[in-house]
C-alpha positions as CSV (number, residue, x, y, z in Angstrom):
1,X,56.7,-51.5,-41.8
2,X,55.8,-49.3,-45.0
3,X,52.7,-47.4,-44.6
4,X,51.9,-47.2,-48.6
5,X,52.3,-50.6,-48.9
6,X,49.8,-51.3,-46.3
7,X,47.3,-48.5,-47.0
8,X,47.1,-50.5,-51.1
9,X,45.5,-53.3,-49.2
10,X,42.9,-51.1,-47.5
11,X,41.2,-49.4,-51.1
12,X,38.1,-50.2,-49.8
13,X,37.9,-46.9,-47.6
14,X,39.6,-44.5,-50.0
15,X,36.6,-46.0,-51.9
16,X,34.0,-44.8,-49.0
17,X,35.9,-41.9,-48.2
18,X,35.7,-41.2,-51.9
19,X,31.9,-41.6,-51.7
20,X,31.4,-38.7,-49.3
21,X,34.3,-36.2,-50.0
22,X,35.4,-34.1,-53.3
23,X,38.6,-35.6,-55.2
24,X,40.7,-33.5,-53.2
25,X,39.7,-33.8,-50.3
26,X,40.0,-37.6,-50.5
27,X,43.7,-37.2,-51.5
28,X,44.2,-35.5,-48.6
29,X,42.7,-37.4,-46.1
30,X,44.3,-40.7,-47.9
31,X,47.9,-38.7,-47.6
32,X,47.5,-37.8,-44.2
33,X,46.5,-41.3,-43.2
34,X,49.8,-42.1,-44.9
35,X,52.0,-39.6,-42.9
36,X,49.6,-41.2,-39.3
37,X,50.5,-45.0,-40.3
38,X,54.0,-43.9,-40.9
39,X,54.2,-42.7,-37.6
40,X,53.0,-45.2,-35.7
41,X,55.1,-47.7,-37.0
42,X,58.3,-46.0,-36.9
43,X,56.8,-45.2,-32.9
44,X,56.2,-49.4,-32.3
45,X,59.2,-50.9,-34.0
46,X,60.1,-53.1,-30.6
47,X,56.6,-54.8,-30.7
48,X,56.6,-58.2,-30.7
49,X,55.5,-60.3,-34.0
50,X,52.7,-61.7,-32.6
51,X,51.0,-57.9,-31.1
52,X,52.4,-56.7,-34.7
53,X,50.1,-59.0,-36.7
54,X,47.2,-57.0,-34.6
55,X,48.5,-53.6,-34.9
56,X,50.3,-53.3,-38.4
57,X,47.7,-54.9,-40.0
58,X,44.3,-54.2,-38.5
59,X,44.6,-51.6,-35.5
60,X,47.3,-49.2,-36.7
61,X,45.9,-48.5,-40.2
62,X,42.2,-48.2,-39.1
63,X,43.1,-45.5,-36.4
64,X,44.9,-43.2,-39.2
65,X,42.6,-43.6,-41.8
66,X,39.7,-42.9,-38.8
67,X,42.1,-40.1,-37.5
68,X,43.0,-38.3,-40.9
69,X,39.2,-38.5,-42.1
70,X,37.9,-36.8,-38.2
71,X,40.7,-34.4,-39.2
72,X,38.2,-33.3,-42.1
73,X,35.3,-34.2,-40.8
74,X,34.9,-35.2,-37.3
75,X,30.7,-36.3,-37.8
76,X,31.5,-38.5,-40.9
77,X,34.7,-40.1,-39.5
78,X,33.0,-43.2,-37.5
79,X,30.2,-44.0,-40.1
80,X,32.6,-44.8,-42.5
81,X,34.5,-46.6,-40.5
82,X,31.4,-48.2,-39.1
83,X,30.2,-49.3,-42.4
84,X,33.4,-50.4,-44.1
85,X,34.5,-52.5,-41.6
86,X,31.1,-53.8,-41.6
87,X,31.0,-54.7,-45.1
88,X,34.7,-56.3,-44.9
89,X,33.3,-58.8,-42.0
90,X,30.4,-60.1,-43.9
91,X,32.5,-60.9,-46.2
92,X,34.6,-62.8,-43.9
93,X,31.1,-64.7,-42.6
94,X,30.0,-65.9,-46.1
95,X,33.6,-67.6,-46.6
96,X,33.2,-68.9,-43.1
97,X,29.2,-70.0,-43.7
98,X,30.4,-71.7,-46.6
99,X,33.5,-73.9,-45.1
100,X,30.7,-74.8,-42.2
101,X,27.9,-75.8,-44.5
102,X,30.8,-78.5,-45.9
103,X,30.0,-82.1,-44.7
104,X,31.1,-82.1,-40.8
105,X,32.7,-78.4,-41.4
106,X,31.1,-77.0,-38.5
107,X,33.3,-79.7,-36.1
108,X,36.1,-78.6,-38.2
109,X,35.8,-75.2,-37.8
110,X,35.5,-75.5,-34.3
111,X,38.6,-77.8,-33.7
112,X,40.6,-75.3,-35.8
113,X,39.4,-72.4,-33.9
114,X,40.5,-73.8,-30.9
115,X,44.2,-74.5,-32.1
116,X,44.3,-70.5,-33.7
117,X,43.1,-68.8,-31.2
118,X,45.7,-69.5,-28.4
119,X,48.1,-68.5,-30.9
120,X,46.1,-65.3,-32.5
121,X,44.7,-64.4,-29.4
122,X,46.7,-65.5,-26.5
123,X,49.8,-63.6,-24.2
124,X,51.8,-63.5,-27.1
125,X,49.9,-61.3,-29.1
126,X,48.9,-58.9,-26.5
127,X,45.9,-60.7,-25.3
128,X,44.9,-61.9,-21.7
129,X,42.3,-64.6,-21.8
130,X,40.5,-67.1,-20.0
131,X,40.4,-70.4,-22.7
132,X,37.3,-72.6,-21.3
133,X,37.8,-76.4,-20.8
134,X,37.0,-78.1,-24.2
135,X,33.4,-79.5,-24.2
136,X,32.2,-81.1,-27.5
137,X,30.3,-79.5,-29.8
138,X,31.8,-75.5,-28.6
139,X,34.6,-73.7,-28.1
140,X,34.5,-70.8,-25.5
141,X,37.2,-68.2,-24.2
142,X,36.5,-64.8,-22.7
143,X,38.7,-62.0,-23.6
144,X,40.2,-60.0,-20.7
145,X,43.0,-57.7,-22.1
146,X,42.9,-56.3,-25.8
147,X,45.7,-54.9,-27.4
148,X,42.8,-53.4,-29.8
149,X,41.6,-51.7,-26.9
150,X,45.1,-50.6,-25.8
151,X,46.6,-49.4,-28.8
152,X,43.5,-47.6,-30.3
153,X,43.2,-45.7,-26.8
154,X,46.7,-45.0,-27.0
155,X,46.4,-43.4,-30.6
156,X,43.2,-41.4,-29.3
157,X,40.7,-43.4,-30.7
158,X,39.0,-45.9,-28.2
159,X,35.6,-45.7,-29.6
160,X,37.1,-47.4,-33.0
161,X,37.6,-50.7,-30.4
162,X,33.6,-51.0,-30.6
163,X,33.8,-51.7,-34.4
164,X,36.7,-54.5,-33.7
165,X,34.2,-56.4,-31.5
166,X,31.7,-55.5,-33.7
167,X,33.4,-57.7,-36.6
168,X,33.2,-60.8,-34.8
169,X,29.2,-60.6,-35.0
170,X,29.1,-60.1,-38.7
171,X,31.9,-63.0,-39.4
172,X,30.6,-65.5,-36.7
173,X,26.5,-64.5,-36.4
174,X,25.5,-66.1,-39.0
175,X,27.3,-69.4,-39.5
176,X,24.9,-72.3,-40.6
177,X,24.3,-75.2,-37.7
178,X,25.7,-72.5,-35.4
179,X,25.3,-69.6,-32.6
180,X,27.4,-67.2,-31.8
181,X,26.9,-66.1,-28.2
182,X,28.0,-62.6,-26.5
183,X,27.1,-60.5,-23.5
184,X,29.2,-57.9,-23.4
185,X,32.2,-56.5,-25.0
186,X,35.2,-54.4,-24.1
187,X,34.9,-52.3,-26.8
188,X,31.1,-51.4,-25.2
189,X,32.2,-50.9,-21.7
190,X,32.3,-54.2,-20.3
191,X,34.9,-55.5,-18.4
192,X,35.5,-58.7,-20.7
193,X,34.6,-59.6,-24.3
194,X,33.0,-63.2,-24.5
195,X,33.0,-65.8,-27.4
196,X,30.9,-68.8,-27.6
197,X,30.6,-70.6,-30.8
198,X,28.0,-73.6,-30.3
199,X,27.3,-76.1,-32.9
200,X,23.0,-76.3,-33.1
201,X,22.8,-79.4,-35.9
């Protein structure tokens, strides 16, 4: 996997990290991100493709852009984190909300969460979970084991998990006809993360 080619697809926090650094300083932390990400992959080349989608994509470059800005400035580093991935998930609820609000969307959504999640988030992708019976009108599954969690604690950064877990609030907490239910997280010290997605309408 190629680092710079990655790190193009993740502008959005140069752009932050821009926001609260000089020119130089931004360069810097954006290089040494690039040298972090490097490493990692070149460290996790016998992962399998399903954990890779997780960790080239999401987990890996998020801990060396969190790693290299701490490296400046260790009081900044998770706020913008916090707020970026923030901003990127809300933007990920308002394509969601408006495939739900389509005529019997919401039962669509549901059905095709059910089939992607045992493949995004089952034992081949470095996930343990418990998948709930199907009862109409939900889809349930409690999350026991989370490569998020496993990898970022590996790389020194278990906090960033919280932000992960975080994500599914602001893409799923706000879908029309819909709850999203939760009681505890991983990333927050719990021993499991839950996900309930209940149709209301």
């Amino acid at each position: 996997m190629n680092a710079t080619k990655v790190l193009k697809r993740k502008t959005i926090f140069k752009t932050e990290i821009a926001n609260n650094f000089s020119v130089e300083d931004t360069e810097t932390i954006w290089h040494n991100a690039h040298v972090r990400l490097q490493k990692m992959y070149d460290s996790h080349v016998n992962l399998s493709d399903g954990v890779k989608k997780h960790t080239d994509n999401f987990i890996f470059p998020a801990a060396a852009i969190y790693l290299a800005i701490k490296e400046k400035d260790n009081e900044k580093a998770f706020s913008i984190m916090q707020k970026v991935m923030k901003e990127k998930a809300l933007q990920s609820g308002k394509g969601f909300a408006r495939f739900v609000k389509m005529p019997f969307g919401g039962r669509l959504f549901l059905k095709m969460w059910d089939s992607i999640s045992h493949k995004m988030f089952g034992e081949t992708a470095g996930f343990r979970n418990v998948f709930y019976p199907k009862q109409k009108g939900e889809f349930r599954m409690d999350i026991l084991q989370c490569p998020y969690n496993t990898y970022l604690s590996e790389a020194g950064c278990p906090e960033l998990t919280r932000l992960f877990c975080e994500n599914d609030v602001y893409s799923y907490g706000n879908l029309p006809g819909m709850s999203f239910i939760r009681t505890q997280t991983i990333g927050s010290g719990g021993k499991l993360c839950d996900f309930k997605l209940v149709l209301t309408d």
